[in-house]
N, C-alpha and C positions, 0 to 999 in steps of 0.2 A: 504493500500500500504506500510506500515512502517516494515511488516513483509513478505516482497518478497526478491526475491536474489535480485532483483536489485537494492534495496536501499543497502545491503550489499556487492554490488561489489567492492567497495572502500576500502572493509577488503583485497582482496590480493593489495593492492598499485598497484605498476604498473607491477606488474606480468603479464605476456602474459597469456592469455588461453593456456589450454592445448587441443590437438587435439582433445579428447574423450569432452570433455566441451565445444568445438567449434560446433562438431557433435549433441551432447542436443542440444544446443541452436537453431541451423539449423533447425533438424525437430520438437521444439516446433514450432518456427515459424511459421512453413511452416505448420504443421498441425491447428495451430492459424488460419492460412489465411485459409487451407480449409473448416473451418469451421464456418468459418466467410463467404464461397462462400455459404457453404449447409445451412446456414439458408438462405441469398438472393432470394435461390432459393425455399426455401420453402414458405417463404414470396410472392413470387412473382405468385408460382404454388396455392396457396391458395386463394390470391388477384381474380386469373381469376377463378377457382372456386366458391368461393363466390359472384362473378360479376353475372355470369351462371346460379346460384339459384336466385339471388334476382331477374332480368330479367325475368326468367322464371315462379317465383312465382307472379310478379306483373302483369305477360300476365294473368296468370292463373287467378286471385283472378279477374281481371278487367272484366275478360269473363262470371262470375257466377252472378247469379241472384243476386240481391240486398237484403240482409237480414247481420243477425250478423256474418257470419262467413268468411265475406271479411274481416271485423274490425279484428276480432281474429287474421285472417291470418297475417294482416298487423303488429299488435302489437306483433306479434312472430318472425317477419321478424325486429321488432325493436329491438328488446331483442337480437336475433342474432347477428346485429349490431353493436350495443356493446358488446359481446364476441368477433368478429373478430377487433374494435377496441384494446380491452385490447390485445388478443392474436399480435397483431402490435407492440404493445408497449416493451411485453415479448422478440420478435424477436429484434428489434430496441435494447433495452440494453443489449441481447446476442451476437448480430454484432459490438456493439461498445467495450464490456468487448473482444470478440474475438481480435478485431483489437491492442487494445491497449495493450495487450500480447504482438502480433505480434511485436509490433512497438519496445516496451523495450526488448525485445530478438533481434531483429536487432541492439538498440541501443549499446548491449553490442558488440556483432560482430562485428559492423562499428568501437565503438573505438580500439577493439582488434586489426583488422586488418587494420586500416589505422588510427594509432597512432598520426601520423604529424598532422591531421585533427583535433584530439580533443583539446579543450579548445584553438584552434586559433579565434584571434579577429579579426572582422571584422567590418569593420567602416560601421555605418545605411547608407551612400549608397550604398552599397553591399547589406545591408538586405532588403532596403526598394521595393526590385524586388521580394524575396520572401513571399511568402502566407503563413500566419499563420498554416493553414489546412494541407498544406505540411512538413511543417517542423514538428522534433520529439522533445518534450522537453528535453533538454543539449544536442542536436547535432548544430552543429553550420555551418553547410550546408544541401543542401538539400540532403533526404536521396538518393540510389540509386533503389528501389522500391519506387511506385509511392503508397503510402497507401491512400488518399484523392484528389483524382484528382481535382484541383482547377478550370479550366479554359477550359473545354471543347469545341472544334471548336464547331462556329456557323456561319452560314451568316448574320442573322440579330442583332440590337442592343438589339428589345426587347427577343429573345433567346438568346441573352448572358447575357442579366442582370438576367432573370429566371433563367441562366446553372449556374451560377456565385453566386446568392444569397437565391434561393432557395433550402434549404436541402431534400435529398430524403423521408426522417421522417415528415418532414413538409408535403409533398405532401400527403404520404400514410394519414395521419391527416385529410388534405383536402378534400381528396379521400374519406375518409368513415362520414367524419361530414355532405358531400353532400347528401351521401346514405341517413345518418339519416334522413336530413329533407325532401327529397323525401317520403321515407317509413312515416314519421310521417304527412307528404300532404296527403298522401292515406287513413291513419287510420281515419282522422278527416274527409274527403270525407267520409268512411263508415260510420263514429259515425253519421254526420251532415243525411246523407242519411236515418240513420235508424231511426233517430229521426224525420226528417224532411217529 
């Protein structure tokens, strides 16, 4: 990070942006965040995929005769598993490296254009109402794009402390450490079956 413009925004002082410099910054942004939607979305078009085979391989593999090549199947279906793990992870650090673009090309924007706002202090009860998640590092209110939505409506308690403290990386995590031990139920089912 020591070699980006925005640790060197500080070299024009307090020079306003110039239009054509307001313009870059606008559509890095904004191509930042679509890119940051086109991985979600592949993340997510993948997820139900991946769902889709594994379901349909473990109908399949449960409905064949008893012999070694349920095992096989199973132990292939585990090795996958972790492919679509690592490939999560790949996605997860391209939506976050995406985001955090976004957020320091806004940062420079926000100060450009609403100058009065930067480096104004505000006393911790002012801040103790905002969420770390929301805010941008040296912006000193909340941005006006919503990068990390904090606090999601919910009706119940226990969906607001899930909306509230569980990260979506966490879950996808969750989501596929389940699979593992599923598919690794199955493969020791066949090992146990063909030995037994």
């Amino acid at each position: 990070m020591d070699k980006t413009l925005w640790t060197r925004k500080n070299y024009y002082g307090n020079r306003k942006l110039s239009s054509e410099q307001r313009e870059f910054l606008t559509t890095c942004m904004v191509e930042n965040l679509n890119h940051a939607r086109h991985v979600e979305n592949e993340r997510i078009t993948f997820n139900s995929i991946y769902m889709a085979v594994v379901a349909g391989s473990l109908a399949f593999i449960f409905s064949m005769q008893h012999s070694w090549l349920p095992a096989i199947l199973s132990l292939v279906l585990i090795v996958l598993g972790l492919v679509a793990m690592l490939l999560t992870r790949r996605w997860n650090n391209t939506f976050k490296r995406h985001l955090t673009f976004a957020k320091m090309n806004y940062l420079m924007l926000h100060e450009d254009l609403f100058p009065e706002a930067a480096g104004e202090d505000y006393d911790n009860k002012d801040l103790e109402d905002l969420d770390e998640r929301e805010m941008i590092p040296g912006l000193n209110e909340l941005p006006a794009y919503c990068f990390s939505p904090r606090d999601p409506e919910t009706k119940s308690e226990i969906g607001h402390w899930i909306m509230k403290n569980l990260r979506t990386q966490l879950l996808f995590d969750l989501f596929y450490g389940l699979i593992e031990v599923v598919l690794l139920g199955s493969f020791l089912y066949f090992v146990q079956d063909m030995l037994g």
